[in-house]
Every structure is written in structure tokens, then in C-alpha cells.
C-alpha positions, 0 to 999 in steps of 0.5 A: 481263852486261847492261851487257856486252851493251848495249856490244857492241851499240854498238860494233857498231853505230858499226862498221856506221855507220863503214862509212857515209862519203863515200870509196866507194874502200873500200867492200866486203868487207875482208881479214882484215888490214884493222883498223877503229877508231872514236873520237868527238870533240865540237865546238862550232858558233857560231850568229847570226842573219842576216836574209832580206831577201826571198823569193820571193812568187808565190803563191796564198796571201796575207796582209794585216794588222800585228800584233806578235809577243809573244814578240820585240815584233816588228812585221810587216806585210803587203800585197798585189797580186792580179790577176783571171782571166777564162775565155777569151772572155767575154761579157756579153750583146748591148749592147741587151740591157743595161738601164740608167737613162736621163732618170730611167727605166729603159731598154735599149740602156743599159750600166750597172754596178749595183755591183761589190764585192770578196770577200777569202776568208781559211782563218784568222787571226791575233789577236782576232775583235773588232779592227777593222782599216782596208782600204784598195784601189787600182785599180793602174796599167794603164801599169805592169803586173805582168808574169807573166815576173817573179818577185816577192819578198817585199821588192816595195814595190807602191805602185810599181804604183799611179798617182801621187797615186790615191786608194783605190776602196774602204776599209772597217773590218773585224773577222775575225768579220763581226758583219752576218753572221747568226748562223746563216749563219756556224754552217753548213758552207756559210759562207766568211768574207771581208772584204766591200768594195764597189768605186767603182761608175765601176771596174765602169762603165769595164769594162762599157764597154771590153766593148762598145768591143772584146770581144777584150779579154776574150779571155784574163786576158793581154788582160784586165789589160792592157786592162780591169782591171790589179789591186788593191792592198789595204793596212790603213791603220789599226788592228793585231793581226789578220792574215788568212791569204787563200786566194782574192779574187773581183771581182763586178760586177752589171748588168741585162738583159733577156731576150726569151725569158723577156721579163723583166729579170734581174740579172746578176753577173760574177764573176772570180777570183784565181787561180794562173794571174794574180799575187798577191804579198804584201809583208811588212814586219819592224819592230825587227829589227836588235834581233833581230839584235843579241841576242847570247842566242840565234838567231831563226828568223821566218817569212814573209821574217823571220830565218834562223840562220846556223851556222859548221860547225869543218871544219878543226877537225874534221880537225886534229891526229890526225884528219887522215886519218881518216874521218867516219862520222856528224856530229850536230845538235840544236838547242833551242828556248827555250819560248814564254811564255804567251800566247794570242796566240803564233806558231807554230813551223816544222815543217820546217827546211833546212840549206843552204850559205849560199853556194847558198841563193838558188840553191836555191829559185830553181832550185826544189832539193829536199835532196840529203843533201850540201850541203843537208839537210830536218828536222822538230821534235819537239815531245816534245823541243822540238829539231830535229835533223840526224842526220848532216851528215858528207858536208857536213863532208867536202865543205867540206873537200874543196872547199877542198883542190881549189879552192886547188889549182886557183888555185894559192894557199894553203888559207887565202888561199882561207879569206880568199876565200870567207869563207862557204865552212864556212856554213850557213843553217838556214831554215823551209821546208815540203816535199812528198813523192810515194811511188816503186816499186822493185821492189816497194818503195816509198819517199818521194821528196821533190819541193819544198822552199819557203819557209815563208809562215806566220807563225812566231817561235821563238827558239834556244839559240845566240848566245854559247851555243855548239852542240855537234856529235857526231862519230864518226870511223872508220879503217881500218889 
């Protein structure tokens, strides 16, 4: 009797999931004469894995390093730009207030820069706090100025940026942990780990002196790079197995001064910021990836600005033969993720994962989309199962095919001249993305509506069940009679 029950239940509810599909014209109450069959078919999706070559990189967050990913030996490595904000109309004080050393004694009236250091601030990173890692920084070129009105990918090769033949203002061997730190200061809540390097004292001197040649450029961040300080590139050019993931970089630059009223000398800093409203922009670089490309035994998914899966939905086989004319009520996915070995030093795994046409995907972040559910779809892994999963992907199946009827029509060819045409037209890519969410009300109700989809800018490697192993797709099908 159980077992009779359990049953029914699933038949009515592949009836109520039936009456869920694309084709609105029979939606409603139907007459009793009206017959609802449902049947379910199972087919296969083939899978590879394609390469990104870039993305979008403007972004608060950056990332600077090289390591090697243990599970695929992957190489990545990552640079980056940062530009510096100034609070509008910044001023130092009077040019005969300075203090600075003249005939070998200290004097006023004298404008002199005491040191200027960077302070690159990291929230984590990735491999051993004891590996040293060579930084190098360069002062960038102020004739060629990264502009706020482009967009910068992850592929931009910043060296373009640098003067030709400059050599770097500052470099210095680092290691995560900060071993000249006392050991009681990085114990406390109010440290900030950060990559300390002083800067060539003559960068803060030539910015204390374009100051007093005209105050106006320091009237905003726009007159600021363009007029005194353009950026800095920093680059590792030594070592490997520590990647820092930075949240914000600060330019101190110190001088004296003397006060009338306090009749002292002072030491003053200036402090500007890398902040969302300047640029910074990483460059990341994948070595050994047409191996990854290659491996036939499974898909790679890599992040950031790494390896996409590339999925070729059976559209028409979904609609051939007695399936002609019915009606998709539900098109399942579930991918698997391989186990990582054992490894302390092991990526990460996306939370999140986009489907979207292969076709529209650069048009989809560029025009800042979120998933609408039809041609573009958002999931999470589940760790319990090791999977992600998209549960019904049937309006996508049902628009590919759709478009290709009317897009053949509308040319006046053939539905496979067209197929020839526009080979990506049943293609899908599956990309590691993070999403957010804002909560709306409806008459009292209340819902999460998605607001963004971006790529994901950590650092991630898993490998799939694909390649020559192909997916299974679940399909329910309804008809009416």
C-alpha cells in the first residue's frame, strides 16, 4: 500500500510539473476532454574545456604572486596597477613652513620629502607564511596614463604602462608573515598585515615640489595622476608559492614642518589611498594550459580569468522522433566534481556557477546581466553531494530550438544551412561567478531578487566528470490530447 502511495505522489507531481513549460497558450483551466500524458527520456551532453582568455579586472580587490596549482600543476601568476586618491584640494602647509636640511643644517622655507614608503594590505593568501617572494615596484608613465573611461581585462600586459628602460622605485624580499613585526602586535585585533616597501625618497621629492609649482594639481585624483603621481606597477620577480589576495594599498609620504603657533617642528605624512574611485587592475597569467585544454578525462573549471566548461546541449535530439511535438516540462543537470588529492595547499572550489550561451556570454557581464531563468541560469555546489545542479534548464532547451526555427525562416534557408552558420547556437559555457541578492516586497511577501552576477576573482581549480565521459540530462516531457 506504501509503495502504491508513493506512486501516486509522483505522478501527480510530474502532472503539476507538466503544466510548467514554455507554451503560455495553454495555460489555464482545461476541459474534461483534455488528456495530459507525461513520459521521461534520458540524454547525454558532451562537455570540454575552453579557455577565457580574459576578464574584466577593474576591481577593488587584487592580487599579486605565482604559485602552482597542485592538483593540475598549473602555473598563475598575477600582477598588478594601482592608482592613488587624493581628497579634493589637498594642501600641504605654507611652502615657508617646510623644514628641510640646507649647508648641512636644518632649515625653513626648505621643501624636502623625509621618505615615502608603500603599504600593500592583504585580507589572506595563498601557500606558506614562510616563503620569500622578491617585489618589484615602477613608477608608471605619466605620458601614458590608464584612463578611467576603459575598461581593463584580466589578459592587460601593464608593462605597456611603464616608461621604456625605467628601472623599479622600490623592491624588497617579503614573506606573508612579517617576521619585523613584534610578536604581540600581529596577536592583537588592531593588526593589519601588509607588505611594507619604501619607495625612492626622489618620488616623494618630485611630489612635494609639483605642490608648490601649482597647488591645482592637486585639486582632485583626475589632476592628481595626471599631474603628480600616475600609479605604480608591482610585480614578484623572484621566488613562488605565496599569492596575496590585497584589499587596499596606501602611498605615505613624510616631511617637516614647522609650527608657529605650537613654535615646534612636526613630522607630517601625507597619506593617499587605492580606492574604488581610481583604478586597479590585476593581470593574471595561466601557464601549461593547452595541457588542461587538452585532457580529454574530464573539464577544468579555474578561476580567476582561467578555464570555463563548455557544454553542447542535444536540442534537436531532444525533439526528434516521437518527441516532435511535445512539450518540455523539466530538463535537469548535475555535474560532478572529481575529489581533490590531499594536499594542504589545495585551491578552492566555486560556490556559484553561471550557465549561459556561449554566444552572449561577454555580453552578459559587459552589460552587467543577472539570470533571467531562460538563457542563463545561476547554482550553488553542494558540498554534501560533491555536485552542482541545474534543475530545469527546459526553457533554454525550448529557446534554442525555437530560435533556430525562426531564424532559418526569416533567412529563407535551411534549419541545418543555419546549424552550419552558427555552430554555437546549442552551446553553453558553465563559468564560476559570485552573485548578490537584495530582499523585495510584494504585498507583504517578501523574495530575494538577484542584482549582479560577476566573475569569480578567487582563486579556484576543480576538475569535472566530462571529456570523453558524457553527462546525462533528465527530461520530462508533457502532452496534451
Amino acid at each position: 500500500m506504501q509503495l502504491k502511495y508513493a506512486i501516486i505522489l509522483w505522478v501527480s507531481g510530474t502532472v503539476m510539473l507538466a503544466s510548467c513549460n514554455d507554451n503560455t497558450s495553454s495555460m489555464g483551466i482545461f476541459p474534461e476532454s483534455d488528456e495530459i500524458t507525461n513520459s521521461t527520456d534520458t540524454y547525454q551532453l558532451t562537455t570540454r574545456s575552453v579557455a577565457l582568455d580574459s576578464v574584466k579586472a577593474n576591481s577593488t580587490t587584487c592580487f599579486l604572486g605565482s604559485i602552482t596549482d597542485p592538483e593540475t600543476s598549473a602555473d598563475i601568476t598575477a600582477d598588478f596597477v594601482a592608482q592613488f586618491y587624493t581628497f579634493e584640494d589637498y594642501a600641504f602647509p605654507s611652502k615657508g613652513q617646510m623644514m628641510g636640511m640646507l649647508d648641512g643644517k636644518d632649515q625653513k622655507g626648505v621643501v624636502q620629502c623625509d621618505s615615502i614608503d608603500v603599504k600593500l594590505y592583504y585580507s589572506s593568501y595563498y601557500g606558506d607564511a614562510t616563503n620569500p617572494m622578491k617585489l618589484e615596484a615602477y613608477l608608471l608613465n605619466p605620458a601614458n596614463i590608464l584612463s578611467e573611461d576603459s575598461t581593463y581585462y584580466t589578459n592587460q600586459d601593464f608593462t605597456e604602462y611603464i616608461p621604456a628602460g625605467s628601472s623599479p622605485v622600490a623592491s624588497r624580499v617579503f614573506t606573508p608573515t612579517d617576521y619585523n613585526d613584534d610578536e604581540a602586535l600581529q596577536g592583537s585585533t588592531a593588526y593589519a598585515p601588509n607588505v611594507h616597501m619604501r619607495l625612492s625618497r626622489q618620488v616623494g621629492q618630485s611630489m612635494l615640489e609639483k605642490y608648490y609649482e601649482n597647488p591645482d594639481y592637486y585639486h582632485n585624483s583626475y589632476t592628481f595622476i595626471r599631474n603628480v603621481m600616475p600609479g605604480l606597477y608591482f610585480r614578484t620577480s623572484g621566488g613562488r608559492g605565496t599569492m596575496l589576495k590585497l584589499y587596499v594599498s596606501t602611498m605615505n609620504l613624510y616631511f617637516h614642518y614647522y609650527d608657529e603657533k605650537e613654535d615646534s617642528v612636526f613630522t607630517g605624512m601625507a597619506r593617499f589611498s587605492a580606492t574604488p574611485e581610481v583604478i586597479q587592475s590585476t593581470r593574471f597569467k595561466n601557464g601549461n594550459m593547452e595541457l588542461l585544454l587538452n585532457d580529454n578525462t574530464c573539464t577544468y573549471l579555474k578561476t580567476p580569468a582561467g578555464i570555463a566548461t563548455e557544454m553542447t546541449l542535444p536540442v534537436n535530439e531532444v525533439f526528434a522522433n516521437e518527441h516532435a511535438s511535445d512539450s518540455i516540462s523539466m530538463a535537469s543537470v548535475t555535474l560532478t566534481r572529481y575529489n581533490k588529492p590531499q594536499d594542504d595547499y589545495q585551491l578552492g572550489t566555486p560556490s556559484e556557477l553561471l550557465m549561459v550561451r556561449k554566444q552572449d556570454y561577454k555580453r552578459f557581464f559587459r552589460e552587467g546581466r543577472v539570470s533571467d531563468n531562460r538563457t542563463s541560469y545561476t547554482t550553488t555546489f553542494s558540498s554534501s553531494y560533491n555536485t552542482y545542479t541545474f534543475t530545469n534548464i527546459s526553457r533554454l532547451i525550448s529557446y534554442c530550438r525555437n530560435e533556430k526555427a525562426s531564424k532559418s525562416k526569416e533567412q529563407g534557408i535551411s534549419e541545418e544551412e543555419w546549424e552550419r552558420k552558427n555552430p554555437d547556437w546549442n552551446k553553453v559555457l558553465l563559468i564560476p561567478v559570485t552573485t548578490s541578492t537584495s530582499t523585495v516586497s510584494n504585498n507583504g511577501v517578501s523574495s530575494s531578487v538577484q542584482v549582479s552576477v560577476n566573475h569569480d576573482m578567487s582563486l579556484t581549480s576543480i576538475r569535472l566528470v566530462g571529456g570523453d565521459t558524457k553527462i546525462d540530462m533528465q527530461v520530462i516531457y508533457s502532452k496534451f490530447h
